[in-house]
C-alpha positions, 0 to 999 in steps of 0.5 A: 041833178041825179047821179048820172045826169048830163053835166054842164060841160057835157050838154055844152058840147051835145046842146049845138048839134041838136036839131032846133027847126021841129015842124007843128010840135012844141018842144020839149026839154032836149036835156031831160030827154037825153038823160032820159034815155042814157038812164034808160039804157044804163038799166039793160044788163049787159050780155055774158 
């Protein structure tokens, strides 16, 4: 687990309200994802 990656605890409370009916897709791991985009968005400076 990387530094800033989901805890259990976290993705025990976000997991639930995530959607689980996805139509003609397979699905993808929720949990990479998220972490994926939280990473991402710790990457944009912070406006002066």
């Amino acid at each position: 687990m990387a530094r800033f990656d989901l805890t259990d605890t976290e993705w025990a409370v976000i997991e639930p309200v995530l959607p689980t009916d996805v139509c003609r897709k397979d699905r993808v791991d929720d949990r990479r994802v998220l972490n994926g985009i939280f990473w991402r968005v710790r990457q944009v400076p912070v406006p002066q």
